[in-house]
Wavefront OBJ file of the C-alpha trace (Angstrom):
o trace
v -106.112 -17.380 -7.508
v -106.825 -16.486 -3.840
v -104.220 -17.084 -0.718
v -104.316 -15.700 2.575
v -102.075 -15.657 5.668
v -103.166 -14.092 9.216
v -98.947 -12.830 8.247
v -98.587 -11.468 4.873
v -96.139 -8.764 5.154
v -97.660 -5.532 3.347
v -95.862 -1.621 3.642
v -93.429 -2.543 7.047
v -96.021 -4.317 9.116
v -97.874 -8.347 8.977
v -101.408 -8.220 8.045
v -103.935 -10.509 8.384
v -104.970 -10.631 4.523
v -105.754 -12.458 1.187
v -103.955 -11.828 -2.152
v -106.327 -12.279 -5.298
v -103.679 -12.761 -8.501
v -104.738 -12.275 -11.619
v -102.144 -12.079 -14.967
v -99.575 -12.265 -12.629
v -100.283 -9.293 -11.162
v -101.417 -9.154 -7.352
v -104.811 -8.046 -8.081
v -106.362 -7.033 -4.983
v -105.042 -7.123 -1.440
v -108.575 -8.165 1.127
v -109.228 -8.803 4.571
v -108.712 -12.069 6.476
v -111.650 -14.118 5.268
v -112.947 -11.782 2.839
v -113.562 -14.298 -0.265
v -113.193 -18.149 -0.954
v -109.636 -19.246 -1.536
v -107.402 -21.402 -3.304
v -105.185 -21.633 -0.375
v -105.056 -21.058 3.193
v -101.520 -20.986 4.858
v -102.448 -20.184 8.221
v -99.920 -18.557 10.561
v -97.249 -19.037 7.926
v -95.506 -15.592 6.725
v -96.116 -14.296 3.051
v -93.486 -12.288 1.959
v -92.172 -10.517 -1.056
v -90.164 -12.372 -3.578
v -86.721 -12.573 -2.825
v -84.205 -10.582 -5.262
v -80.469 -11.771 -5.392
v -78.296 -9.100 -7.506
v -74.893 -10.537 -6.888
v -74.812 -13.891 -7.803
v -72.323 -15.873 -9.866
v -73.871 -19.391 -10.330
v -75.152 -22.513 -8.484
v -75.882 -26.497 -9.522
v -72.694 -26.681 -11.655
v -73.312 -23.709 -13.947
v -71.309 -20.430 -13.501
v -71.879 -17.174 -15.559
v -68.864 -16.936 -17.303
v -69.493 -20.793 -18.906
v -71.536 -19.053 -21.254
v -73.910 -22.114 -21.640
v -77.575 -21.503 -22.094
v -78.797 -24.787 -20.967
v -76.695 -24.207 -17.145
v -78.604 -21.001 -17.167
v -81.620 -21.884 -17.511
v -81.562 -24.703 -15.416
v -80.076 -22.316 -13.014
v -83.030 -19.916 -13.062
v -85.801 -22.967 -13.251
v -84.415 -24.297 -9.675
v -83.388 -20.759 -7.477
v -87.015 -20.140 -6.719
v -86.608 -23.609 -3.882
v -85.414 -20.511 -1.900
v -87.545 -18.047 -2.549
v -85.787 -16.504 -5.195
v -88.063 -14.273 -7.888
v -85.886 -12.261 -9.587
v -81.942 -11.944 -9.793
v -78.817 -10.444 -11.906
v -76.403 -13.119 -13.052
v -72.780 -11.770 -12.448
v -69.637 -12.486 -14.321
v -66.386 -12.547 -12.442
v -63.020 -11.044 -14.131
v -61.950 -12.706 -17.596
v -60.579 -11.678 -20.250
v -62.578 -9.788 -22.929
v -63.227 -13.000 -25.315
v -65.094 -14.632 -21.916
v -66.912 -11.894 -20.737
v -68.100 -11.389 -24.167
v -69.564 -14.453 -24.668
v -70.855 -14.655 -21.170
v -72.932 -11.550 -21.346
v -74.208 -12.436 -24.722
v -75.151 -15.810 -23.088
v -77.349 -14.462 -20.757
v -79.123 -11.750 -23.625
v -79.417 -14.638 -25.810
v -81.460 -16.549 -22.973
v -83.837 -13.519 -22.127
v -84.491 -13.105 -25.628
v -85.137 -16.764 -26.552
v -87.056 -17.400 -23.558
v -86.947 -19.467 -20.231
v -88.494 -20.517 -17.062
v -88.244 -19.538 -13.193
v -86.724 -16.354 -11.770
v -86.786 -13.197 -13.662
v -83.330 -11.866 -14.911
v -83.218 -8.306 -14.061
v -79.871 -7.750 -15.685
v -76.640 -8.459 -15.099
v -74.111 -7.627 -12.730
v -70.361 -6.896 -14.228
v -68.081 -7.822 -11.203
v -64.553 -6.545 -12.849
v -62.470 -7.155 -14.846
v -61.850 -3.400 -13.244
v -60.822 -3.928 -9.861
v -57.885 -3.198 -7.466
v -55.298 -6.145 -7.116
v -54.857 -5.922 -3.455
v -58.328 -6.385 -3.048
v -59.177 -8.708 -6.127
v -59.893 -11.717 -4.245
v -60.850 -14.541 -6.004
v -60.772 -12.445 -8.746
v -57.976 -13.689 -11.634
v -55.227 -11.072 -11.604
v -53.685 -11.842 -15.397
v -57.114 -10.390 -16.706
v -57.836 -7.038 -14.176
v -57.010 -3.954 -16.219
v -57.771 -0.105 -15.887
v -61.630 0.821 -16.138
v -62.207 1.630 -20.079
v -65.076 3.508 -20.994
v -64.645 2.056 -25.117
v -64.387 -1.481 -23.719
v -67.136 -1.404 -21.081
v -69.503 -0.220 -24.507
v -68.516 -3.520 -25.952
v -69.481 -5.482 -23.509
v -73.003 -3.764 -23.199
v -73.617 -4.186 -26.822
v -73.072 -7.426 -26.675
v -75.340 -7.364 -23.289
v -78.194 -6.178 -25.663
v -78.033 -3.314 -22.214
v -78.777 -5.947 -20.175
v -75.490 -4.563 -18.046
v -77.477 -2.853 -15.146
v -74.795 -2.843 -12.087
v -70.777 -3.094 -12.407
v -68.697 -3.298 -9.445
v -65.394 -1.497 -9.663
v -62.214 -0.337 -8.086
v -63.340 3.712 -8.919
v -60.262 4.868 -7.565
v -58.571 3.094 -10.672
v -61.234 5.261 -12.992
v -58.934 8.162 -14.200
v -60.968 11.561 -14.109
v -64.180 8.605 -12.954
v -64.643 8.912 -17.146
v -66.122 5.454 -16.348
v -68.487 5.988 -13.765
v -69.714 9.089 -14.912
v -70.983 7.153 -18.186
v -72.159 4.108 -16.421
v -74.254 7.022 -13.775
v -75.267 8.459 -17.136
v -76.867 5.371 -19.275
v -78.445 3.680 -16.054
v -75.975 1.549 -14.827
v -75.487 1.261 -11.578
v -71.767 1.698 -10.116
v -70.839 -0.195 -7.175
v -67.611 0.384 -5.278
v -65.912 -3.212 -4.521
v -62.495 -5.358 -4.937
v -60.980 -1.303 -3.900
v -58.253 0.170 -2.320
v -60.088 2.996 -1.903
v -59.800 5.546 0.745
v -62.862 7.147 2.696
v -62.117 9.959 0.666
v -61.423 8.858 -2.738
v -65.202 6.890 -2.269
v -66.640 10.234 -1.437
v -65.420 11.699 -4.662
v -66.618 8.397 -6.444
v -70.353 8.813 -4.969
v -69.963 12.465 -5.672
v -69.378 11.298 -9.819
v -72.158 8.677 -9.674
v -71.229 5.620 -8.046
v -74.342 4.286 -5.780
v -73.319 1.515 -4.278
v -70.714 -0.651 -2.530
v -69.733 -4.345 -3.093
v -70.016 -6.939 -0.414
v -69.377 -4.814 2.735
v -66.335 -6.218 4.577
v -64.940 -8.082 1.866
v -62.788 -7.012 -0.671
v -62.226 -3.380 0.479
v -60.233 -1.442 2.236
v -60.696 -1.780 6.753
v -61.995 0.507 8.854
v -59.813 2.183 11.142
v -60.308 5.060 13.464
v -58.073 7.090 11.857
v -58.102 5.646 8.797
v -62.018 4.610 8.141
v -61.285 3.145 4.349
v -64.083 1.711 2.421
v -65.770 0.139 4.841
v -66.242 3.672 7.275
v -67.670 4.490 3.843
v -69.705 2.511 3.772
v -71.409 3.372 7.442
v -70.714 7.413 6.979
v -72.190 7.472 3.130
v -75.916 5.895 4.581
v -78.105 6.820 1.260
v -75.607 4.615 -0.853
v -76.738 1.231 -1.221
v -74.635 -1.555 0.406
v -74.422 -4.776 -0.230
v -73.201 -7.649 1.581
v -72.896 -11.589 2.005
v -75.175 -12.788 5.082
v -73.792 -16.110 5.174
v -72.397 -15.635 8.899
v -68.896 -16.745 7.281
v -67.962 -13.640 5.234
v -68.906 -11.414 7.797
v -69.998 -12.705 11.373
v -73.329 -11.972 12.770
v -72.116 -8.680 15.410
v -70.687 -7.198 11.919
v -73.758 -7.811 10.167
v -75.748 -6.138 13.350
v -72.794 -3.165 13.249
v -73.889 -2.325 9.332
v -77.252 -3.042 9.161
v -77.554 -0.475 12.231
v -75.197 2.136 10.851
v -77.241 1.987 7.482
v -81.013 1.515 8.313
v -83.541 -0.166 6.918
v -83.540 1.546 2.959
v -80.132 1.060 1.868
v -78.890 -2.289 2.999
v -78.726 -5.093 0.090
v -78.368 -9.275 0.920
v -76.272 -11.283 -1.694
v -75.785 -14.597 -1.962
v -72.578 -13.821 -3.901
v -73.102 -17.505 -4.675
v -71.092 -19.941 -7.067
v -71.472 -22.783 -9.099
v -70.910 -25.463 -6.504
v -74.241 -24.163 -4.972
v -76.179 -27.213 -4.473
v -73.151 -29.828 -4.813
v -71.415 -31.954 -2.572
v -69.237 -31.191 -0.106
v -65.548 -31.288 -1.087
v -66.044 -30.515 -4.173
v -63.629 -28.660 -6.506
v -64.336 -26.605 -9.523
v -62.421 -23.803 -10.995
v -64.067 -20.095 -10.773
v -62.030 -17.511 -13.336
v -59.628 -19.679 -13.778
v -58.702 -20.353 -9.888
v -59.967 -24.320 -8.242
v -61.498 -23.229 -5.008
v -63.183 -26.305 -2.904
v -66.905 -26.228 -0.580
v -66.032 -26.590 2.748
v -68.941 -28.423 5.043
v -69.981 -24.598 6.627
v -70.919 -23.887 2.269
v -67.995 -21.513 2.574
v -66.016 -21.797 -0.864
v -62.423 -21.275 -0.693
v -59.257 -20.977 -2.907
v -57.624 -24.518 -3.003
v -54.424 -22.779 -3.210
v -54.439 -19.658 -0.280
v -57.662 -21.204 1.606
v -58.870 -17.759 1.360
v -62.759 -17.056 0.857
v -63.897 -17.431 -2.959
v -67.509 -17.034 -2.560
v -70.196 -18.792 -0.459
v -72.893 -21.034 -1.227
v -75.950 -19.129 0.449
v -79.369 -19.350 -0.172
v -81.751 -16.326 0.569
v -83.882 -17.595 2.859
v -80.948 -18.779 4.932
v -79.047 -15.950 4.707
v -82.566 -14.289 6.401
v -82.298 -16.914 9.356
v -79.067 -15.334 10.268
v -79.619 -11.700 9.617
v -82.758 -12.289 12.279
v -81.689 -14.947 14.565
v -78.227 -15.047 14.579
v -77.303 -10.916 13.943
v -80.372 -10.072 15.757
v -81.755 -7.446 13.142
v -84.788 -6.625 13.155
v -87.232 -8.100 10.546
v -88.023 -5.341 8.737
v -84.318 -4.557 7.780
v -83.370 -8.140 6.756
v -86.960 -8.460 4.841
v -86.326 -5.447 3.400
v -82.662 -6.259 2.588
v -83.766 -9.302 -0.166
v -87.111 -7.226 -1.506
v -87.424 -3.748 -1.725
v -83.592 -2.213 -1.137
v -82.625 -4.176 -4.222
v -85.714 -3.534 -6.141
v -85.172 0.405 -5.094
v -81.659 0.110 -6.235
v -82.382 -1.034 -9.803
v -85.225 0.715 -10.312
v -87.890 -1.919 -10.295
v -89.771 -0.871 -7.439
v -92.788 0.286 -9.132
v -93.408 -3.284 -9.795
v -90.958 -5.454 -7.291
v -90.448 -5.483 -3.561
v -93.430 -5.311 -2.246
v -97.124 -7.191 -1.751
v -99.345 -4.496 -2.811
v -102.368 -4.359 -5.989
v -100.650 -3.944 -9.128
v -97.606 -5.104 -8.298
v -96.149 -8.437 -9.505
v -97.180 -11.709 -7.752
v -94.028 -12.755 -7.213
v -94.562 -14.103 -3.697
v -92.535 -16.698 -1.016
v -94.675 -18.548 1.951
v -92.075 -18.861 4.754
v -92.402 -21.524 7.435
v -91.125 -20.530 11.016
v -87.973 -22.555 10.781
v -87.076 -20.203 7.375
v -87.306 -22.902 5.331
v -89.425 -22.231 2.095
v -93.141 -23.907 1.710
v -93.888 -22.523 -1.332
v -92.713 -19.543 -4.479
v -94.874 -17.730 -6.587
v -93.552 -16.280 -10.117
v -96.313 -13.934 -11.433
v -98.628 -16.094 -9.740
v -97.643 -19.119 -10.683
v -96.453 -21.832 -8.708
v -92.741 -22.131 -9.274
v -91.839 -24.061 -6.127
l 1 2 3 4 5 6 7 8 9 10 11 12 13 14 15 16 17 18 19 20 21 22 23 24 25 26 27 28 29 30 31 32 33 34 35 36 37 38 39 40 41 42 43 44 45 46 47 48 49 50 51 52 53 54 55 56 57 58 59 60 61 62 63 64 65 66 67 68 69 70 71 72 73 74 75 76 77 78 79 80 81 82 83 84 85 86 87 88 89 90 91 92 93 94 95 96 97 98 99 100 101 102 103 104 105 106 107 108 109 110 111 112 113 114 115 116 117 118 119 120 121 122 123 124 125 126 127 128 129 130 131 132 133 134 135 136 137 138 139 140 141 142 143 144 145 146 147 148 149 150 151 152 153 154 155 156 157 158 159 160 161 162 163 164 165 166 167 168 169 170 171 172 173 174 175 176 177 178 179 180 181 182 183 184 185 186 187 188 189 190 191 192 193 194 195 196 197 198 199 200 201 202 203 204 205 206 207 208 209 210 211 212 213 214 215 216 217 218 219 220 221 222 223 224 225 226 227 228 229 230 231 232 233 234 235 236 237 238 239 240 241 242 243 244 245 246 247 248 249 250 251 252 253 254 255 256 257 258 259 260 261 262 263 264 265 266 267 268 269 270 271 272 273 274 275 276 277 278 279 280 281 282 283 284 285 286 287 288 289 290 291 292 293 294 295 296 297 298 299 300 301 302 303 304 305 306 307 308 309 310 311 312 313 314 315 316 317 318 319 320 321 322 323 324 325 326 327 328 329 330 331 332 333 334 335 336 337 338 339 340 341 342 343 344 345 346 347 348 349 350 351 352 353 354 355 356 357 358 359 360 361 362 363 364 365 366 367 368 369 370 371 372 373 374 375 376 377 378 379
């Protein structure tokens, strides 16, 4: 198969270009006009599949339900916004839930299924501050456990790749420092953590931080917290909701400025009511939160944010239009930064020969016309 685009977005720059796929690899990148193709989109932008690592759900399905069926159908339908590749995420449970939702998601990869590729899964708690647990259940958060945390990846098959946790709960960071050693990545998040105890994390293997803004200590000029962290510690990987709801557009401009254009990470930090009505309730770790007619999912209880309802390609829109960042940072945000941060970038991230063909044609209006998996049309 042969497309071409006078914009397919190659190395930081548009090109005008074909990309010949072959075995769902991107064979060979060629000029403008170079061979006969299978499709021509024009002026319409070709861009890197999108990669989601902090996602919790959508259509009905969350992680933690631990049914096969919800996650496949889950995976079969993401790529409608562009989305190639992503890590389903658990939210806090208790040990018998997260079990069997971990499992869930190894049993899937193993058995087989269709649509985006699952690049692991994200462990979001149950090892997290209560101040700043959020949504998060507070009968099942308990103190990081190095023993525990090795059950769970067994049953994971090692399929655990990032955990978000409240480090300054990990005594002598005896959790971290194993997660840093067997290649998971730690990610700072639902913490009361001061600028200074999130030095001494990054300095005993944490990488990353959890949805910037949320769930974290404030910044204050004398007192910069997680969040000054976040902006002073730039070669950690951030990540954070671009919904325009969890964090408006001049603090999306504010990070994505302090950190660059490497180290910045979109999530959709999305949940099950994804794709369902307005006004509809669900529970999420054991909590009945409601969608709101922005897609902003809140508590039912404390009205407070649960989650959001983002799609990738939306969350794009704002990061460009709305937060005025420039498009290489927000491109760069959904394709290469997370590919970087799990490791995957010899082969994700980017529209270059030998890479996979995972590829998204954008319209103007950000809406997608068409997703690639390996080559193959998926949407």
């Amino acid at each position: 198969m042969i497309i071409q685009s006078k914009r397919v977005w190659v190395m930081g720059h548009f090109l005008e270009a074909q990309l010949e796929v072959e075995d769902g690899k991107i064979k060979n990148v060629l000029a403008y006009g170079a061979k006969e193709v299978d499709k021509d989109y024009g002026d319409k932008r070709i861009v890197p599949g999108f990669i989601d690592i902090h996602t919790h759900g959508a259509y009905g399905f969350d992680t933690n339900d631990a049914e096969p069926e919800g996650l496949r159908n889950w995976m079969k339908n993401i790529p409608e916004e562009g989305v190639t590749s992503i890590c389903p995420t658990t939210i806090t449970q208790t040990e018998e839930v997260l079990t069997k939702a971990v499992r869930n998601v190894a049993n899937v990869v193993k058995e087989g299924y269709e649509g985006a590729e699952i690049l692991g899964i994200h462990f979001e708690g149950p090892y997290l501050d209560m101040k700043y647990k959020g949504a998060q259940p507070e009968q099942c958060i308990v103190k990081p456990d190095v023993e525990q945390f090795k059950r769970y990846q067994t049953a994971a098959d090692g399929l655990i790749k990032v955990i978000t946790m409240a480090t300054e709960q990990d005594d002598d960071f005896k959790l971290t420092k194993y997660c840093a050693e067997t290649g998971v990545r730690v990610s700072i998040g639902h913490s009361a953590a001061t600028i200074e105890e999130a030095g001494m994390a990054i300095a005993n293997g944490a990488t990353g931080m959890t949805h910037i803004f949320n769930g974290m200590t404030p910044f204050h000029h004398r007192k910069p917290g997680l969040v000054g962290a976040a902006m002073r510690f730039r070669d950690t990987f951030g990540e954070v909701i671009c919904d325009g709801n969890h964090s408006t557009p001049d603090a999306l401009n504010d990070l994505f400025m302090a950190k660059g254009r490497d180290y910045t990470i979109m999530i959709t930090d999305a949940l099950m009511v994804k794709g369902l009505p307005v006004g509809t309730k669900v529970l999420f770790g054991g909590n009945e939160i409601e969608l709101y007619p922005d897609g902003s999912a809140h508590l039912t209880d404390t009205k407070g944010l649960a989650g959001s309802t983002l799609k990738v390609n939306q969350g794009l829109k704002v990061l460009v239009e709305k937060a005025m960042i420039p498009w290489d940072y927000a491109i760069n945000s959904c394709t290469i930064n997370p590919a970087r941060y799990l490791g995957v970038d010899d082969r994700k991230g980017k529209l270059v020969a030998g890479y996979d063909a995972d590829i998204v044609v954008l319209n103007d209006d950000y809406s997608v016309e068409k997703t690639y998996l390996k080559g193959k049309e998926a949407f």
